[in-house]
N, C-alpha and C positions, 0 to 999 in steps of 0.2 A: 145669769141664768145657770143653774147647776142641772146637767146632764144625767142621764141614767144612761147605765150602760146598753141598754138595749137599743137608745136614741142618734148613740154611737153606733153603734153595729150597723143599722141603719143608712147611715149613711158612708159607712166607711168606702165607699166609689166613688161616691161625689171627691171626698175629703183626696184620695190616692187621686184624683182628675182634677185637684185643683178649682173644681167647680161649685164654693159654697161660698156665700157672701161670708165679706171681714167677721165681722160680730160671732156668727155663728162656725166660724174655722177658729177664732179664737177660744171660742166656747169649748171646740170638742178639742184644740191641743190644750187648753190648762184642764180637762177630766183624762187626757193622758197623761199626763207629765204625773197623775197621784191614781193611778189605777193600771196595775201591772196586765189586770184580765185585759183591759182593751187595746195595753199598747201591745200585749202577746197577738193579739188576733189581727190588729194591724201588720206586724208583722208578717204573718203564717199568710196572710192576705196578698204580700208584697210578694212572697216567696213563691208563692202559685201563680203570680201572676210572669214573674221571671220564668219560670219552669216549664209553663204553658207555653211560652213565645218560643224556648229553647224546643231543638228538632231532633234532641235526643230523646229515650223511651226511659222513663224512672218506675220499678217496682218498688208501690206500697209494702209496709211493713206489713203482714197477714195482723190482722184487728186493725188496725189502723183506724178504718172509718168508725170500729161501733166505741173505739176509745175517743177518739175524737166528740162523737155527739154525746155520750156520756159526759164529759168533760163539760161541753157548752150547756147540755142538760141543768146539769151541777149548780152552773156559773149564774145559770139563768132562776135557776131555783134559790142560790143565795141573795141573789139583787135583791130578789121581789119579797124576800124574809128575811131582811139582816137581824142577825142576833141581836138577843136585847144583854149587854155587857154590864147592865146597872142592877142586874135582877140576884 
């Protein structure tokens, strides 16, 4: 089964809790292993999740948030229209 990134996103809690049947964990680590957007987000996901637990107090960068959904905006607008490279 080939994945979309949005299917990924999705589920990216289950997959960080270790909570997704074989098939379907294998499914979404071979659409990481060749998709830079999803294993970024995976990341950025891990990293909030460390940060959160941590009991120190961290200042966003000022834009932060509207660069951040712009970004995902983007990502999510080239998935659902990928270029056509043969035209």
């Amino acid at each position: 089964m080939t994945l979309e990134c949005k299917h990924v996103w999705g589920r990216i809690s289950e997959y960080l809790d270790q909570q997704l049947d074989p098939k379907l964990l294998a499914d979404i680590e071979k659409h990481l292993e060749n998709c830079e957007v999803c294993s970024a987000i995976l990341d950025s996901t891990r990293n909030i999740l460390v940060l959160t637990a941590d009991s120190r107090t961290f200042e966003l960068p000022v834009g932060y948030s509207e660069r951040l959904h712009a970004r995902l905006e983007k990502a999510i607008r080239e998935s659902a229209n990928p270029k056509n490279d043969s035209a």
